[in-house]
C-alpha positions as a printed Julia matrix, in Angstrom:
53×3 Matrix{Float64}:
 23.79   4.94  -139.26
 20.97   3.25  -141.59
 17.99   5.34  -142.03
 14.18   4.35  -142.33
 11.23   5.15  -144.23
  8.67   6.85  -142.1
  5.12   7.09  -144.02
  3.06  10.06  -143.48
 -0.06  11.26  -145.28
  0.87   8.37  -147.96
  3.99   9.71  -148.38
  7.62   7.77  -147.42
 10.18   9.83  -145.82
 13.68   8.2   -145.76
 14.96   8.96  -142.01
 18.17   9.23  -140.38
 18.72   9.77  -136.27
 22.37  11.3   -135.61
 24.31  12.38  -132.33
 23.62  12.61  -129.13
 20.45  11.64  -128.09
 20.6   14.26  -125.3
 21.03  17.06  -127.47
 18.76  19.67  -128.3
 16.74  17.79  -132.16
 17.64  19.14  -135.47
 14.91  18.63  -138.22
 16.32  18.64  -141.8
 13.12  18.81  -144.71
 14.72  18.52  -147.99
 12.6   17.71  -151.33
 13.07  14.98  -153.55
 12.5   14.93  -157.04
  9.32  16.67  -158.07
  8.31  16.74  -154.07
  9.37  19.65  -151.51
  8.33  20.42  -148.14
  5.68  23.6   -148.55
  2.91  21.1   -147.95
  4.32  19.51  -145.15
  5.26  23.03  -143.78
  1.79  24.35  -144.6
  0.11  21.35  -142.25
  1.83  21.51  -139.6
  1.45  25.63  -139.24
 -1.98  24.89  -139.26
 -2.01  22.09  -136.64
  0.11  24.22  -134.36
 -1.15  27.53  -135.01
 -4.63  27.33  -136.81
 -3.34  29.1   -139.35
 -1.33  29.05  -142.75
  1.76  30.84  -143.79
């Protein structure tokens, strides 16, 4: 399947949608080069919980 580059916050995430679409969803956050997902992580435990790690 081709993936697509999602932008959020300014940055580009390359994403890929696999199996069935029935299925429970799987999110996969890998880093790139020089990038990881601790930010990414850190916002979103915010938005959900008003609070950091």
């Amino acid at each position: 399947m081709e993936g697509n580059l999602l932008e959020v916050r300014g940055k580009r995430l390359y994403v890929e949608i696999h199996g069935n679409e029935n299925a429970s969803s799987l999110l996969y956050l890998r880093g790139g080069p020089g990038e990881n997902c601790c930010e990414f992580m850190f916002h979103q435990t915010q938005k959900t919980f008003g609070t950091g790690f």
